[in-house]
RODO-2510 file (C-alpha; in nm, 4 decimals, decimal comma):
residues 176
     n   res          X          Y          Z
     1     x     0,0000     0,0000     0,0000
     2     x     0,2905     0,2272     0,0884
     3     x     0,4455     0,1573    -0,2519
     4     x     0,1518     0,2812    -0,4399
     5     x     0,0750     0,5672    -0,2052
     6     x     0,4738     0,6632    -0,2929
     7     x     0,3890     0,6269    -0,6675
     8     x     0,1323     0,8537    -0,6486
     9     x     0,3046     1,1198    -0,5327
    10     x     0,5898     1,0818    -0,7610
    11     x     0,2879     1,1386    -1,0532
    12     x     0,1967     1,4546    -0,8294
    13     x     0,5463     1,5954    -0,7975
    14     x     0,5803     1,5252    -1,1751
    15     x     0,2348     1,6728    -1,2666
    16     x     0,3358     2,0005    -1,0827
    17     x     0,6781     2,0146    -1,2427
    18     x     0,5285     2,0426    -1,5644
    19     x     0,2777     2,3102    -1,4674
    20     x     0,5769     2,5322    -1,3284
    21     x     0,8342     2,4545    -1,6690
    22     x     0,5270     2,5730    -1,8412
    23     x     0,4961     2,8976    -1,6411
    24     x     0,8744     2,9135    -1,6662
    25     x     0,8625     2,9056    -2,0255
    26     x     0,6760     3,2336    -2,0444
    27     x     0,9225     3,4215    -1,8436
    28     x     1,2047     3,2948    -2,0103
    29     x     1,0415     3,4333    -2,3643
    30     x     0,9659     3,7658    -2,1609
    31     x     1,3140     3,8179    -2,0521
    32     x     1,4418     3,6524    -2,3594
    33     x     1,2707     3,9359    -2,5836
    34     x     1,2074     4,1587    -2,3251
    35     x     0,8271     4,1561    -2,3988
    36     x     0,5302     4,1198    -2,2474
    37     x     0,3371     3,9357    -2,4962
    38     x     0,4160     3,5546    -2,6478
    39     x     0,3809     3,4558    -2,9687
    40     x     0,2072     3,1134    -2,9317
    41     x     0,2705     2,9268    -3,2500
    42     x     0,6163     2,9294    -3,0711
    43     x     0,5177     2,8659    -2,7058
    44     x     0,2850     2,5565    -2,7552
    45     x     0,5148     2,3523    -2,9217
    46     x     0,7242     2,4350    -2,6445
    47     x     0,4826     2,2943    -2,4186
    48     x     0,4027     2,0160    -2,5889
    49     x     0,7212     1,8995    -2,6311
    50     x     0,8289     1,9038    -2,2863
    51     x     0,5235     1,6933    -2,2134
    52     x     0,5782     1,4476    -2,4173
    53     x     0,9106     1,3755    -2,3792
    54     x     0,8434     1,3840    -1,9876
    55     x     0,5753     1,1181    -2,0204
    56     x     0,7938     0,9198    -2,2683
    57     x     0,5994     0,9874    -2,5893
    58     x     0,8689     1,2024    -2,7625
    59     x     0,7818     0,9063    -3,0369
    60     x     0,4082     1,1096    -3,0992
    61     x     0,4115     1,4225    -3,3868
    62     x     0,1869     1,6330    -3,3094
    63     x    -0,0324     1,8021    -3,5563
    64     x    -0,0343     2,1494    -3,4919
    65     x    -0,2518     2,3971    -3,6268
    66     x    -0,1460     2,7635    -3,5240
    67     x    -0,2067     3,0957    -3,6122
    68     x     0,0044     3,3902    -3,5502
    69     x    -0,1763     3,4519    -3,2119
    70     x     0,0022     3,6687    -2,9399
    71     x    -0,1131     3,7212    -2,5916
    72     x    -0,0209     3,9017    -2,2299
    73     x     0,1995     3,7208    -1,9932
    74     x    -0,1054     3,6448    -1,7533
    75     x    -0,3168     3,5100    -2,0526
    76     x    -0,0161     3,2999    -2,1771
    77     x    -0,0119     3,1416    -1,8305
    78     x    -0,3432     3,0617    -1,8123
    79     x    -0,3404     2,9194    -2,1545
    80     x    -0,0833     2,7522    -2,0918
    81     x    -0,1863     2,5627    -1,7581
    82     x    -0,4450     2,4963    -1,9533
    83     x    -0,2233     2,3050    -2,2042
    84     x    -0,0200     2,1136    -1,9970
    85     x    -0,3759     1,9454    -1,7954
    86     x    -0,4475     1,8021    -2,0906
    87     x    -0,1586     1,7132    -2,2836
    88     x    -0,0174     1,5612    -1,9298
    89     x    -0,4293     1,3782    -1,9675
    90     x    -0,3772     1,2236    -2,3150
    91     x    -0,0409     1,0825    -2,2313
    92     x    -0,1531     0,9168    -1,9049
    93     x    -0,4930     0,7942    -2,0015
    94     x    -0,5254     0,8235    -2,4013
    95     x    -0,1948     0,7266    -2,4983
    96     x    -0,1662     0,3873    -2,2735
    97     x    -0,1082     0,1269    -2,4996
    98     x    -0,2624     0,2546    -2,7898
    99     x    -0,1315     0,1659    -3,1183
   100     x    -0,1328     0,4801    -3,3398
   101     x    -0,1247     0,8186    -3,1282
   102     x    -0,2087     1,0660    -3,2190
   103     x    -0,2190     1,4216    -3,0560
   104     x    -0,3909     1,7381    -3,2326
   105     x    -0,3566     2,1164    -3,0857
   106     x    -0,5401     2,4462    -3,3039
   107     x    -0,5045     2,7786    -3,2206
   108     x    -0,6564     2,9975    -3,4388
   109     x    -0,7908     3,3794    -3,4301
   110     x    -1,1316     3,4341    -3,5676
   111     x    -1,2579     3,7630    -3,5840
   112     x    -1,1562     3,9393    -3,2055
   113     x    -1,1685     3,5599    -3,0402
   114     x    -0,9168     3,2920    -3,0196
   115     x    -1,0230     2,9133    -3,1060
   116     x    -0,7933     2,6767    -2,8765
   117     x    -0,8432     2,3093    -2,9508
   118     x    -0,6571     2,0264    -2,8234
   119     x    -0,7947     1,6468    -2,9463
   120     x    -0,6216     1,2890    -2,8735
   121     x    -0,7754     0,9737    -3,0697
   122     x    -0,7610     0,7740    -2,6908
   123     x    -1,0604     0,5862    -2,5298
   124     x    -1,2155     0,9164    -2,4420
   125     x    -1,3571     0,9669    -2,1065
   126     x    -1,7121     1,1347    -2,0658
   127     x    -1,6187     1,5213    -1,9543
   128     x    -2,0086     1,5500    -1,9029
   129     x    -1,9327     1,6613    -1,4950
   130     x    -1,6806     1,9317    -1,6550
   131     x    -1,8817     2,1313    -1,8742
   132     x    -1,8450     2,5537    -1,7836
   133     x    -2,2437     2,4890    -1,6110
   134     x    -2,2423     2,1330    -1,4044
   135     x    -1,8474     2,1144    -1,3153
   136     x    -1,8179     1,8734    -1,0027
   137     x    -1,4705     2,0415    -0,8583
   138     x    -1,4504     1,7157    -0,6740
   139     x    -1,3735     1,5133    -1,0236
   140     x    -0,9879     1,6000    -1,0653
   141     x    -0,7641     1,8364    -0,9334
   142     x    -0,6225     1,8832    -1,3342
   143     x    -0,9436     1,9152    -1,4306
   144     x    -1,0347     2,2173    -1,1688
   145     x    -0,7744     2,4037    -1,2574
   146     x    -0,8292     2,3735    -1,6568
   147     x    -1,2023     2,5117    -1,5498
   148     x    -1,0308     2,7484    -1,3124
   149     x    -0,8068     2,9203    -1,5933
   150     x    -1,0741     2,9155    -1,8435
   151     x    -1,2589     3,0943    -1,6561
   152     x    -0,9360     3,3561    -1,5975
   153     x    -0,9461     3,4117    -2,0106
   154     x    -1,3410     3,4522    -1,9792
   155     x    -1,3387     3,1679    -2,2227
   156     x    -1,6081     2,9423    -2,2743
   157     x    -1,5638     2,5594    -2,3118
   158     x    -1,6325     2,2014    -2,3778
   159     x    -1,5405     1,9042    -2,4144
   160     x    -1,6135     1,6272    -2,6451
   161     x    -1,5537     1,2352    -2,6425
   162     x    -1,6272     1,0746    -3,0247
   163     x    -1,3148     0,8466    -3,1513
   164     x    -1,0887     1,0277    -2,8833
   165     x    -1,1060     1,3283    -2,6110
   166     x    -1,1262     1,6857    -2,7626
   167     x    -1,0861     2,0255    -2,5222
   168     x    -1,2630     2,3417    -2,7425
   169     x    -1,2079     2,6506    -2,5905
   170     x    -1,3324     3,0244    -2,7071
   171     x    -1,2175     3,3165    -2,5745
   172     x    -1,1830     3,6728    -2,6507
   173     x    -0,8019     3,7620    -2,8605
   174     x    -0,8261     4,0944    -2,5700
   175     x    -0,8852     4,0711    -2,2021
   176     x    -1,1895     4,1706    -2,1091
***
C-alpha cells in the first residue's frame, strides 16, 4: 500500500513540475525578448514537447494547427496551464497502450476571439461533470484548474468524447 501511495506522489510531484516549466517558459520568452506578450505558435510547441518527452511519448508528432496569435503574460499562463492538464491527460490515459497516437492542438484567431483546440484519438472519457455549467470540482484536481483558468481568459468551453477526447475553448483575442 505504501508503494503505491509513494507512486502517487511521484505522478503529483511530476504533474506540478510540468505546470511550473510551463509557467517558466513564459518568463524565459519575456526576458528573452524583453516583452510582455508571447507569440504562441512558438510557445505551444514548447509545451508540448516538454510533455511528451516527460511522459515518454517524444515518439508522438503532433499536428499542430497555429495561427500567428500573441497574448499578455497572464493570458499565456493561463493558456498555458491549460495546455499542460491536458496534454499531461492524453499521455496518461489516451496514450496507454494505444497503437497509433495521435495528438492534435489548433489555435486559431477568428474575428476578435481565439479558437484553442486540443484532441487525442484515446478511449475518451465522458467530460459531461466538466462542462463551464455542471463542473463537479470534486472530479480531478487537473481538471479544476483547466475550469479554473478558463474561466481567468473569460473563455467558454467544452469538451467532447467521439473516436478520442477533444478540449474546445473560445475566448476573446483581448482581455476583457
Amino acid at each position: 500500500a505504501s508503494l503505491g501511495l509513494s507512486l502517487v506522489r511521484i505522478q503529483a510531484a511530476e504533474e506540478n513540475r510540468l505546470r511550473i516549466g510551463a509557467m517558466s517558459m513564459i518568463h524565459n520568452r519575456i526576458f528573452d525578448h524583453d516583452s510582455q506578450v508571447v507569440e504562441l505558435s512558438q510557445y505551444i510547441p514548447d509545451v508540448v514537447s516538454g510533455i511528451l518527452y516527460a511522459y515518454g511519448c517524444q515518439h508522438i508528432t503532433p499536428d499542430y494547427q497555429l495561427d500567428h496569435v500573441r497574448l499578455d503574460t497572464s493570458r499565456t499562463v493561463s493558456l498555458g496551464l491549460i495546455l499542460t492538464e491536458l496534454v499531461t491527460n492524453a499521455c496518461k490515459y489516451a496514450f496507454a497502450d494505444h497503437p497509433d497516437p495521435t495528438l492534435a492542438v489548433t489555435c486559431r484567431r477568428s474575428g476578435g476571439s481565439v479558437e484553442f483546440m486540443v484532441a487525442d484519438n484515446g478511449p475518451g472519457f465522458d467530460f459531461s461533470s466538466v462542462s463551464d455549467h455542471s463542473f463537479d470540482p470534486s472530479a480531478s484536481l487537473g481538471l479544476s484548474l483547466v475550469r479554473i483558468q478558463a474561466e481567468q481568459l473569460y473563455g467558454q468551453f467544452a469538451f467532447s468524447h467521439q473516436g478520442g477526447t477533444t478540449f474546445t475553448m473560445i475566448f476573446k483575442d483581448q482581455p476583457a
